[in-house]
Every structure is written in structure tokens, then in C-alpha cells.
C-alpha positions, 0 to 999 in steps of 0.5 A: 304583254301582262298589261295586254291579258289583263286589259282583256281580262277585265273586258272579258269580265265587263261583257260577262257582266254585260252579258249577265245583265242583259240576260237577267231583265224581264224586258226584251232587248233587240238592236238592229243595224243600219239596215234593220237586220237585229244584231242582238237579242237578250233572251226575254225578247226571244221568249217574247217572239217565241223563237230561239235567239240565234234564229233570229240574228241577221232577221229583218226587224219587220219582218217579226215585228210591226216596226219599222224605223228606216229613214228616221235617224235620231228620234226616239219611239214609244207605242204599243202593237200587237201581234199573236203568238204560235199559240194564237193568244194575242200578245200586247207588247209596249216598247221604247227605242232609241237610236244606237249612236257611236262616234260615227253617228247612227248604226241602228237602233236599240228597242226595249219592249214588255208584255201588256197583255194583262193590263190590257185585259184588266183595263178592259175588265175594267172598262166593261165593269164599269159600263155595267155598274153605270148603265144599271138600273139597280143601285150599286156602290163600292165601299171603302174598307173604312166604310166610305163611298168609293163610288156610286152609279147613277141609280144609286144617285137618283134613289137618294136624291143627292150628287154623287159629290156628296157622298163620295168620301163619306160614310155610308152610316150616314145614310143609315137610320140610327136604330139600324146601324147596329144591324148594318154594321153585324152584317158588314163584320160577317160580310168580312170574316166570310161567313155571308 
């Protein structure tokens, strides 16, 4: 009888281990059964839905999110989708899954899936940025704070007369007459302590 308690005893602890774990992670957790119904949910992915964890057991998979993984038994899935959230903001998740296998083979599937918003609207920030810094006319360069050319538009390329090859990873000081560098390196010193 001891043996039997403390064999549950230590199960207990393992699945408030489990549990703490599950709990704890920043990345949403859902596993389905047999027939897509989610059978768990960690409390990251109920945020991340924007519905309580308890409301969304038994739910159909499809039915929340643009997935579906009926028919396919033993591959593993990665991509992104997008949906809006009650709020209306547009929510960018990326998520890998794998079959949830037992003895008896599969029993459904487990996802994991985080938010992407951010980077998404970053890589698009970056992407307008730089369609703005290359179709310029005016000459523009971003500079190191070492002082070397990261990167140079074509207008820039085009006023010097020189590839951008050359210049990348160079001083701008090269480009700069000698009598000037003193100038040019007082306003740069401003320029860093704020004060321009």
C-alpha cells in the first residue's frame, strides 16, 4: 500500500511539474485528438486566441485557427498564418507541430505557436525604409559607429563615382579632405553627445 501512495505521489509531483512548465513558457501550446478537438491548452495560447483555456477544450482546431492536419499522420508542420483578434489587431503567429504518437501510433497532434506581430511590422518597416533609402535622389549612408560605411544608396554611389563595394567598410574620413576632418569629426562628437 506505501508503495502504491508514494508511486502516486511521485506522479503527482511530475504532472505539477509538467503542469508548472507548461504554464510557465511564452509559447502557446494546444494538442488535439484524433479528430482535431484540442484536448489541452497552456495558458499562453488561451491569451494568444483570446479565450479562457476551459472554453476552448473539446473545440475543433479549425474552427479557431487556419489549421488543419486531418488525413495527414506522421509529418511534421511549420508556417505562419494570421488572424485578428477581438480587438481587431491583426495577430501574426508562426507555429511547429508534430504528431502526438503513443504506442498505439497517432492520437492527434501537438502545436506550438508564438507571436510574430512584431517582427512582422519590423521587417516591414524595414522593407519601406529601404525602398525609401534606394529610390532617393538624395544621397544617403548609414555609418557605423566606428565610422564606416554600413550602407550607401545609389545616388550616393553615383555623386562619388565609386561602387558601393568600395566603400562599404571604410571610413567615411577617406572621403573627406584633410583640412576638413577636424570639422567633420567635432560635429560627428555633437551629433553623439546630442547636442545637434
Amino acid at each position: 500500500m506505501r508503495e502504491v501512495l508514494a508511486g502516486e505521489q511521485r506522479l503527482q509531483a511530475q504532472l505539477e511539474f509538467t503542469s508548472a512548465i507548461t504554464d510557465s513558457i511564452a509559447e502557446g501550446l494546444l494538442a488535439t485528438d484524433a479528430q482535431g478537438l484540442l484536448t489541452f491548452v497552456n495558458p499562453a495560447a488561451a491569451q494568444l486566441i483570446g479565450r479562457p483555456a476551459d472554453a476552448l477544450l473539446g473545440e475543433p482546431l479549425a474552427r479557431l485557427l487556419p489549421l488543419s492536419f486531418s488525413g495527414d499522420k506522421h509529418n511534421e508542420r511549420h508556417g505562419e498564418f494570421c488572424l485578428y483578434n477581438e480587438q481587431r489587431q491583426e495577430l501574426c503567429l508562426a507555429y511547429d507541430s508534430a504528431p502526438l504518437l503513443d504506442s498505439r501510433g497517432p492520437r492527434g497532434w501537438v502545436i506550438a505557436f508564438r507571436d510574430i506581430s512584431a517582427q512582422r511590422r519590423a521587417n516591414q518597416a524595414m522593407r519601406e525604409r529601404d525602398q525609401f533609402f534606394t529610390l532617393s535622389l538624395e544621397m544617403f549612408c548609414l555609418i557605423s559607429l566606428q565610422g564606416h560605411f554600413i550602407q550607401v544608396n545609389p545616388a550616393f554611389v553615383t555623386v562619388l563615382g565609386y561602387p558601393a563595394e568600395r566603400l562599404i567598410n571604410h571610413s567615411y574620413l577617406e572621403w573627406v579632405y584633410t583640412q576638413d576632418q577636424p570639422m567633420i569629426e567635432a560635429a560627428v562628437r555633437r551629433l553623439q553627445e546630442g547636442q545637434l
